[in-house]
C-alpha positions as CSV (number, residue, x, y, z in Angstrom):
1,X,0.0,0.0,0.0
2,X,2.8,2.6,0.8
3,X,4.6,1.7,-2.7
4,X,0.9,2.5,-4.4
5,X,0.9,6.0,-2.6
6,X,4.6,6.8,-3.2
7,X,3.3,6.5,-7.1
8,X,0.4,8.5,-6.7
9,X,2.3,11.5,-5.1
10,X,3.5,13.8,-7.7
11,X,1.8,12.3,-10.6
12,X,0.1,14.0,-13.1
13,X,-3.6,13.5,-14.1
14,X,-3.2,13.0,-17.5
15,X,0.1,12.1,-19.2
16,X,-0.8,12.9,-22.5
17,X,-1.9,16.7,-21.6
18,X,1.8,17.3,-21.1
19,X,2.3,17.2,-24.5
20,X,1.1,19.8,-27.3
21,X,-1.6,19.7,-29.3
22,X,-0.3,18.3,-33.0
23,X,-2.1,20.1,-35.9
24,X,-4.5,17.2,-37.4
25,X,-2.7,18.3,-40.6
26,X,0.8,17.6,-39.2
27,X,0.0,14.3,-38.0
28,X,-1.2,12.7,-40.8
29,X,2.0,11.3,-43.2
30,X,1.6,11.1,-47.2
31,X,3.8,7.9,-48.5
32,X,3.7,7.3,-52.0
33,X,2.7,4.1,-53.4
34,X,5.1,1.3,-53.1
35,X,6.1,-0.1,-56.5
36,X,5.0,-3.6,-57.4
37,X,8.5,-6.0,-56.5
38,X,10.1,-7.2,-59.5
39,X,12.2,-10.3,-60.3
40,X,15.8,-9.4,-61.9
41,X,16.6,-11.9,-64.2
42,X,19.8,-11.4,-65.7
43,X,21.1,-14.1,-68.5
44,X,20.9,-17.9,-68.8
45,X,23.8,-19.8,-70.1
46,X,23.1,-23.0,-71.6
47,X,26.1,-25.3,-71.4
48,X,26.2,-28.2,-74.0
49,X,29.1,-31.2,-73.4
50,X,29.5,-32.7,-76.7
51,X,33.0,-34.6,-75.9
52,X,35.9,-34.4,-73.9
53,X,38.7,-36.0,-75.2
54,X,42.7,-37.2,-74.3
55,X,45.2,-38.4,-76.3
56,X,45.5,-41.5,-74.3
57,X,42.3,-43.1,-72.9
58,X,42.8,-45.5,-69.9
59,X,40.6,-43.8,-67.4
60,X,37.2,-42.9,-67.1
61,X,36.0,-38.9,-67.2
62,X,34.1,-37.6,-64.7
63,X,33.5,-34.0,-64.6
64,X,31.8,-31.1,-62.3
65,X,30.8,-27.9,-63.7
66,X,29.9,-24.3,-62.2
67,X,30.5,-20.7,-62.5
68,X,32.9,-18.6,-60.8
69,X,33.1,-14.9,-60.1
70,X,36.9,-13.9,-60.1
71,X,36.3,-9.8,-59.0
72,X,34.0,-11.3,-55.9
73,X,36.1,-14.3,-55.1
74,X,33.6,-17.1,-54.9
75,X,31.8,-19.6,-56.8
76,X,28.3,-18.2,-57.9
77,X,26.1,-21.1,-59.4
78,X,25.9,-24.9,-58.2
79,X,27.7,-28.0,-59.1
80,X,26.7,-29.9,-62.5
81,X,27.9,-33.5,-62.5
82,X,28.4,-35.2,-65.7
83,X,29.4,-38.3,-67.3
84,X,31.7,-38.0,-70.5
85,X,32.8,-41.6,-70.7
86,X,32.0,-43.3,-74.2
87,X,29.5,-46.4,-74.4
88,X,33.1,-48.8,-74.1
89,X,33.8,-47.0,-70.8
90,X,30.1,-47.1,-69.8
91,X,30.0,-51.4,-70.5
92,X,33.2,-51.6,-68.0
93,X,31.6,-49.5,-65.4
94,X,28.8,-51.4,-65.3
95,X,29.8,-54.1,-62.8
96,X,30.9,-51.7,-60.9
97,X,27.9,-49.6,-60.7
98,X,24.8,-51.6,-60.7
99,X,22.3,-48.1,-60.5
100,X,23.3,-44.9,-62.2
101,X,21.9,-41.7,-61.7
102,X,19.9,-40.2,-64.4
103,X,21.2,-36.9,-63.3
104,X,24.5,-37.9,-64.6
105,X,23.8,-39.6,-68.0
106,X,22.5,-35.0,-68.7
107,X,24.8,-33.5,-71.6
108,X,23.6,-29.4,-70.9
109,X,22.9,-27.2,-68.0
110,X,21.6,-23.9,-67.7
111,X,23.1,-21.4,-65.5
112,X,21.2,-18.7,-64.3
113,X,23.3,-15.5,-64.1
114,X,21.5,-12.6,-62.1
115,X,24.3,-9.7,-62.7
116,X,26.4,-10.2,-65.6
117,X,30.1,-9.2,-65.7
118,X,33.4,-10.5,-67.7
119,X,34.5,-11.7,-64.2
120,X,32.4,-14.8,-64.5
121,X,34.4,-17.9,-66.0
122,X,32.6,-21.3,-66.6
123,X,35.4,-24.4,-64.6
124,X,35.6,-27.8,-65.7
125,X,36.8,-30.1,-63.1
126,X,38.2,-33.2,-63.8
C-alpha cells in the first residue's frame, strides 16, 4: 500500500496533456505508393558437353561444372555432375555400378546469371 501512494504522489492527471496539441494536418504522413517488387533476371547460359577427349584413354571422365566470379572471389552457381565416358567405358563400369543416376547420363545445364560481368568464367573439373 505505501509503494501504491509513493506512485500516486507527484503524478500527473493525464500524461498525455503534457504534450502539445499536434495540428490534425501535421499528423497525418503522405507515402507514395510502393512499386510492385520485381524479379531481376539477368542471362541464362546453356552449357552443351558434346565430348571431352585425351590423347591416351585408360581412365574414365568424370566431370563437375559451375560458374565462378573472379572480381568477388567465390563460386556463384551450383555443381553440374556429368558423365563423358563413351558407351566402351560405360560397359566396364557397369559391374561396378549396378544403378546410375539419371542426373548424370545429362549433356547441358543452364546457368542462371542474375548480374552479368566478364568476371564470370565457366570451370571444368576433372
Amino acid at each position: 500500500k505505501q509503494n501504491e501512494e509513493a506512485r500516486r504522489t507527484n503524478r500527473e492527471a493525464e500524461l498525455f496533456a503534457l504534450y502539445p496539441s499536434v495540428d490534425e494536418e501535421d499528423a497525418v504522413e503522405i507515402r507514395p505508393v510502393p512499386e510492385c517488387p520485381k524479379e531481376h533476371l539477368g542471362n541464362r547460359i546453356l552449357v552443351k558437353l558434346l565430348t571431352l577427349k585425351f590423347e591416351i584413354e585408360i581412365e574414365p571422365l568424370f566431370a563437375s561444372i559451375a560458374l565462378y566470379d573472379v572480381k568477388e572471389r567465390k563460386k556463384i552457381s551450383e555443381n553440374f555432375h556429368c558423365d563423358l565416358n563413351s558407351d566402351q567405358f560405360k560397359g566396364f563400369l557397369r559391374a561396378h555400378t549396378p544403378s546410375v543416376a539419371t542426373s548424370s547420363q545429362a549433356r547441358s545445364a543452364v546457368f542462371s546469371v542474375t548480374y552479368p560481368s566478364s568476371d564470370i568464367y565457366l570451370v571444368v573439373k576433372v
